[in-house]
C-alpha positions in Angstrom: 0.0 0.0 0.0 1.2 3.3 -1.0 1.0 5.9 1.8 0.5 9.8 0.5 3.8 12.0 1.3 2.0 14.8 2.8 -0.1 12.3 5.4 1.7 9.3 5.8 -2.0 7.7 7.2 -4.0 8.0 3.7 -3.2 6.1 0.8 -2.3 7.4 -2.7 -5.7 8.5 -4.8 -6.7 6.3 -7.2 -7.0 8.7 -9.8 -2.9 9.1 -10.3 -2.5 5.2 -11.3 -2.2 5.0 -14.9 -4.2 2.3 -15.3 -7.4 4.2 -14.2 -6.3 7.3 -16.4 -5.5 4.2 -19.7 -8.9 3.5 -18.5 -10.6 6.4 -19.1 -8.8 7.4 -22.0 -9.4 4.6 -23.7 -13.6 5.0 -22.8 -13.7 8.4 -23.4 -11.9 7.7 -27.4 -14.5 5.3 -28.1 -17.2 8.1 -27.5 -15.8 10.2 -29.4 -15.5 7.9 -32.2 -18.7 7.0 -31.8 -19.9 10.8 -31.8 -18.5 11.4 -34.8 -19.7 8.2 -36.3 -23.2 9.4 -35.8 -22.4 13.0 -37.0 -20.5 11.9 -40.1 -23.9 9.6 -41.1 -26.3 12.3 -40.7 -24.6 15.3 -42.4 -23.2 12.6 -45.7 -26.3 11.3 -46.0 -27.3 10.6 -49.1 -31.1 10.6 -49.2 -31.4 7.1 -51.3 -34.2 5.8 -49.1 -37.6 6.5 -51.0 -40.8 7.4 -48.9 -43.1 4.3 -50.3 -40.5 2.2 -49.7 -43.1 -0.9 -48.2 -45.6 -0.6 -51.1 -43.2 0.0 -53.7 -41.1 -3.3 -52.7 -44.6 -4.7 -52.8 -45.5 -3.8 -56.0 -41.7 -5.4 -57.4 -42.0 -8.6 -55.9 -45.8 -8.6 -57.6 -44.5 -7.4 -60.7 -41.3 -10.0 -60.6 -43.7 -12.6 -59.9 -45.9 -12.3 -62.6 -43.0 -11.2 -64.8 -41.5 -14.6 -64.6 -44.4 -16.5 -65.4 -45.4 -14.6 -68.3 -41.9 -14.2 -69.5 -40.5 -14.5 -72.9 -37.9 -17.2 -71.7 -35.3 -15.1 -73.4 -31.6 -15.7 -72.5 -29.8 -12.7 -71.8 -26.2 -12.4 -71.4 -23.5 -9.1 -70.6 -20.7 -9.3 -71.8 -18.6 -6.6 -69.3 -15.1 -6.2 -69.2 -13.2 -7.6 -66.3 -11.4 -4.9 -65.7 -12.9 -1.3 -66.2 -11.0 2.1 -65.6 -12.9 5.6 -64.4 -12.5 8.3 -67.3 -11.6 5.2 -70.1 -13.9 4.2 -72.8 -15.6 1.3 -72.3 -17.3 -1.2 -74.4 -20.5 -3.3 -73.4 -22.2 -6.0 -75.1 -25.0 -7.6 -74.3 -26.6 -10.7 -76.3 -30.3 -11.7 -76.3 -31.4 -15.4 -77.7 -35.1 -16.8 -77.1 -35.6 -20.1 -75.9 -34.5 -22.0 -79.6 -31.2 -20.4 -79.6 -32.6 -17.9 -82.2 -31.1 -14.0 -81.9 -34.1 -11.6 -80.7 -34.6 -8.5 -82.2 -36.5 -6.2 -79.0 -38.1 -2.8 -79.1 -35.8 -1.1 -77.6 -32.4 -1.6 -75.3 -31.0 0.4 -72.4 -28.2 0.3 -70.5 -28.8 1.7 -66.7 -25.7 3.0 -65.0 -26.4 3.2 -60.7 -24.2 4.9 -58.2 -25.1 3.3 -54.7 -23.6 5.9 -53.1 -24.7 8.8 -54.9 -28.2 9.1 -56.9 -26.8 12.4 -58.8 -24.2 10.1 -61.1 -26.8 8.1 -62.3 -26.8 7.6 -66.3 -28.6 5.6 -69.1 -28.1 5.5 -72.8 -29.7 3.3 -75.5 -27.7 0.4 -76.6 -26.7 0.4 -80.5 -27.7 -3.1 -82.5 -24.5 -4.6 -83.7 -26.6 -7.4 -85.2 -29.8 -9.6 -84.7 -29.6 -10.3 -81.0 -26.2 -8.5 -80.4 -26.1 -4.8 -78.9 -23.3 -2.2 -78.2 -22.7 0.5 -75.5 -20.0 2.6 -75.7 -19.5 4.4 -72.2 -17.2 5.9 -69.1 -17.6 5.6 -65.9 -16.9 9.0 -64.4 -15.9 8.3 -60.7 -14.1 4.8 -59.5 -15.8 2.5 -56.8 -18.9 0.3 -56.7 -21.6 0.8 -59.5 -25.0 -1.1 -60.4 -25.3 -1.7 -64.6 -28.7 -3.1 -65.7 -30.0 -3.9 -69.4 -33.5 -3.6 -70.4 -35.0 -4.9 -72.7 -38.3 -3.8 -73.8 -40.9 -5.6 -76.1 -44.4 -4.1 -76.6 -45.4 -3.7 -73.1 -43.0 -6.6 -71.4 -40.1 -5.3 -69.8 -36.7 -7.6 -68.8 -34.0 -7.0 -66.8 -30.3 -8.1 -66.1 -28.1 -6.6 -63.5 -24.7 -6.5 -62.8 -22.5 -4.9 -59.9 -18.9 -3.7 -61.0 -15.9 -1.9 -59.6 -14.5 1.0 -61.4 -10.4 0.6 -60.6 -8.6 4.0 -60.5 -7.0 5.1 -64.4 
């Protein structure tokens, strides 16, 4: 037992060990991680949550229900580069057979380009036939990181979708 120097009858406060002040130092940096933690998600917060979320996750698992059984049976396929660069040119192909093997020749053909992160970078542009069944996009991804690519295909009134996630590497 440690005896204080000024009265040799009380022992040393607890509060001078430097495992009490590790102690505290240690709790109060995981509060103030946390703190800013909290702060950071509230002021970058990028507003991607829609209001209707419940009905309108409703109305997709409805509409992908009764998509599937009244599909086409068309086989669709992407052809995307392993290996994609922010600011570089970038080719996409995408190739559409029915359920014979037999190119398919849509309405129309869009490519979507989704930024999780950020609902401002979001593109589309119609894909270009390169032939019966075969279609082009010629695009550039303008920031690196995670992005959502979907194709649709529209014929008449039916709609089809395929979806991709891909990482943008640095130029």
């Amino acid at each position: 037992m440690s005896l204080n120097a000024a009265d040799p009858r009380k022992p040393a406060s607890a509060w001078r060990s430097p495992w009490v002040m590790g102690w505290i130092a240690l709790v109060v940096a995981v509060l103030g991680v946390n703190v800013t933690m909290v702060y950071l998600a509230i002021a970058t917060n990028p507003g991607l949550v829609v209001e209707d979320y419940y009905e309108r996750g409703r109305e997709y698992e409805r509409s992908l229900v009764s998509k599937m059984a009244s599909g086409p049976g068309w086989e669709m396929r992407a052809d995307i580069p392993p290996l994609i660069k922010a600011g570089e040119r970038t080719r996409i192909r995408f190739f559409l057979v029915d359920r014979a093997g037999m190119p398919v020749a849509p309405d129309a053909v869009e490519l979507y380009a989704y930024r999780p992160s950020d609902a401002s970078r979001d593109f589309n542009l119609p894909m270009t036939e390169e032939g019966r069944g075969r279609y082009l996009a010629e695009l550039s991804f303008p920031l690196l990181g995670v992005w959502d690519v979907l194709i649709a295909v529209k014929s008449g009134e039916a709609e089809q979708n395929l979806g991709q996630r891909i990482q943008v590497q640095r130029p």
